[in-house]
C-alpha positions in Angstrom: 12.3 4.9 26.9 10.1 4.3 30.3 10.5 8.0 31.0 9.7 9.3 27.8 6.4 6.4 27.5 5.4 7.4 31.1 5.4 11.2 30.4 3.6 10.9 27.3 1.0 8.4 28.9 0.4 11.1 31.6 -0.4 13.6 29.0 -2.5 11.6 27.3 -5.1 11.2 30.3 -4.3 15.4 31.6 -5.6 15.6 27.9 -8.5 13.2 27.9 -9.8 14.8 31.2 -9.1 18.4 29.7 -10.0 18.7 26.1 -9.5 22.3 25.9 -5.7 21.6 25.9 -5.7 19.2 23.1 -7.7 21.7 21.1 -5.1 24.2 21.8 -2.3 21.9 21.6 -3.9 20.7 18.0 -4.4 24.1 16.8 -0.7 24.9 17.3 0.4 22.5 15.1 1.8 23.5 11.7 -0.5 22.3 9.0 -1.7 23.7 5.6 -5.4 23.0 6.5 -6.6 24.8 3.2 -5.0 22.0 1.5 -7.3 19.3 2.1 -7.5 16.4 -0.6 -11.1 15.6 -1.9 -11.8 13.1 -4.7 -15.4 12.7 -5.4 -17.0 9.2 -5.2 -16.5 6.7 -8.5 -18.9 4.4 -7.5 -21.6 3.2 -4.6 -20.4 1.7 -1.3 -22.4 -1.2 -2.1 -20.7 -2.0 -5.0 -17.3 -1.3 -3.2 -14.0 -2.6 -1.6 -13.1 -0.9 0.9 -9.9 -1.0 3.0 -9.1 -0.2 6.7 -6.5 1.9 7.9 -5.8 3.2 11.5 -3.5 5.7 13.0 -4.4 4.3 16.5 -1.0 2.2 16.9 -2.7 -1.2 16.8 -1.0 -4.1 15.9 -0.8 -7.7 15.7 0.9 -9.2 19.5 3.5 -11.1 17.4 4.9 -7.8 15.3 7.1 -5.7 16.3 5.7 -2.4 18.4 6.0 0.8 17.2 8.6 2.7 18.4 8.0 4.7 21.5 11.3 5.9 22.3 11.8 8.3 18.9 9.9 12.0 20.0 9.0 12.1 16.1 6.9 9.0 16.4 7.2 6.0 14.0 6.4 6.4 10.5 6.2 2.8 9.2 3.1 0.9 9.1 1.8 -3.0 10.3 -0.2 -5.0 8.5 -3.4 -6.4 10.0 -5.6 -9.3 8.5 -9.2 -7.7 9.1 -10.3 -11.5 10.7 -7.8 -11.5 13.3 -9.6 -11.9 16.7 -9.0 -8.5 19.2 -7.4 -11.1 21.7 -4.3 -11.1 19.2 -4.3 -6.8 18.8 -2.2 -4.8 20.7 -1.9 -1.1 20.8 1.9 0.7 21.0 1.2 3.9 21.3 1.7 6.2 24.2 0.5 9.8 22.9 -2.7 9.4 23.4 -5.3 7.5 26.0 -6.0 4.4 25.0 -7.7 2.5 27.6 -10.9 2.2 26.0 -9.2 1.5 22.6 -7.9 -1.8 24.8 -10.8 -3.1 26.0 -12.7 -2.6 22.4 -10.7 -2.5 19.6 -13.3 -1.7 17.4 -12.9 1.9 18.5 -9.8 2.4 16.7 -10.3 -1.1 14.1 -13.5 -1.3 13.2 -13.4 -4.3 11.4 -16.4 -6.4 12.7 -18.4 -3.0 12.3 -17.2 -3.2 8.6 -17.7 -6.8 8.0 -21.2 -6.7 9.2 -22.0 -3.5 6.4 -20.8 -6.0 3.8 -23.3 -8.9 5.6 -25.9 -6.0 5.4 -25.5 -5.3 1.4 -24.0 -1.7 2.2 -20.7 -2.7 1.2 -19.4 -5.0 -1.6 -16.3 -6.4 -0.1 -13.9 -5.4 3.1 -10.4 -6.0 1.5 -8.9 -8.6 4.0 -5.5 -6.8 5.0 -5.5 -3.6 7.1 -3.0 -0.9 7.7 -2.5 0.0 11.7 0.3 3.3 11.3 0.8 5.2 14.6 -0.8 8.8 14.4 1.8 11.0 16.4 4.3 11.9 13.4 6.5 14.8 13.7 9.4 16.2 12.2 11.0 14.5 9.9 8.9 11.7 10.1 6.1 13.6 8.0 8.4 13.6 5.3 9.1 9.9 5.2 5.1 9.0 6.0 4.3 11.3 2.6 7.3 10.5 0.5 7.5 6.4 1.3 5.3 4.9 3.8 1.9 6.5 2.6 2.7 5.8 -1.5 3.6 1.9 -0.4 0.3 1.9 1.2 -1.5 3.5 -1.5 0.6 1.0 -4.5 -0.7 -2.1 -2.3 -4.0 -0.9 -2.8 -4.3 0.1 -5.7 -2.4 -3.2 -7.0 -6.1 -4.7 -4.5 -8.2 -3.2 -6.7 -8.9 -1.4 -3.6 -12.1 1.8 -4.2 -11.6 3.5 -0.7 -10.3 3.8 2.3 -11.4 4.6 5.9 -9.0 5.9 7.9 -9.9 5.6 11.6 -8.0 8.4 13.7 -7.4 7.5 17.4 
């Protein structure tokens, strides 16, 4: 697993420092990009829940990390409480260059950013659990993120009374 999370932090940074190759890398990837889902807005932010949901691989210090050492990623998710403070986050997550994402969470859970539109009036309420998932899903794992762990997200919720959610990609 040290091997595997060493290699994949290197190409993290030759990726950061030459963004070319992640566009090309991205661009190879099998998707149906025609089939993007759109719902149109119900109702205002301002009168609005909203929930938070990260593919950035952050998670609380006390649960269990993602796990590195599968090539297909991890396709279960963590619960976050949206009040936690960043000293108790913790990213597991080795496909991509997280440094900054460790010093300031907010770049990848934006939560205080949220809390502060609902201070502000632009958003009714922040619902007080968020969803920290690990982005790099491949294989088989795409099957079991759209078939189990995505509808167990979506049930919880709905079950909230949750309107929308922003999913923060890291």
């Amino acid at each position: 697993m040290a091997r595997a999370g060493f290699k994949n932090r290197i190409l993290a940074r030759i990726y950061t420092a030459f963004p070319a190759l992640a566009a090309a890398w991205g661009k190879s990837l099998a998707m149906d990009r025609d089939a993007i889902p759109w719902t149109e807005a119900r109702k205002p932010l301002r009168e609005a829940t909203l929930a938070l949901v990260t593919t950035g691989g952050i998670h609380l210090k006390t649960d269990r990390p993602f796990d590195m050492s599968d090539p297909d990623g991890d396709p279960s998710y963590r619960e976050i409480p949206v009040a936690i403070p960043a000293d108790l986050l913790t990213i597991t997550h080795d496909y991509y260059d997280h440094r900054d994402a460790d010093r300031d969470p907010e770049l990848v859970f934006p939560a205080r950013c949220l809390e502060e539109l609902v201070a502000r009036g632009a958003l009714d309420a922040l619902h007080p659990v968020a969803y920290g998932l690990m982005g790099h899903i491949e294989g088989p794992h795409i099957a079991t993120l759209r078939e189990r762990t995505a509808p167990e997200i979506a049930r919880r919720l709905a079950t909230a009374n949750v309107d929308y959610a922003l999913l923060v990609p890291a």
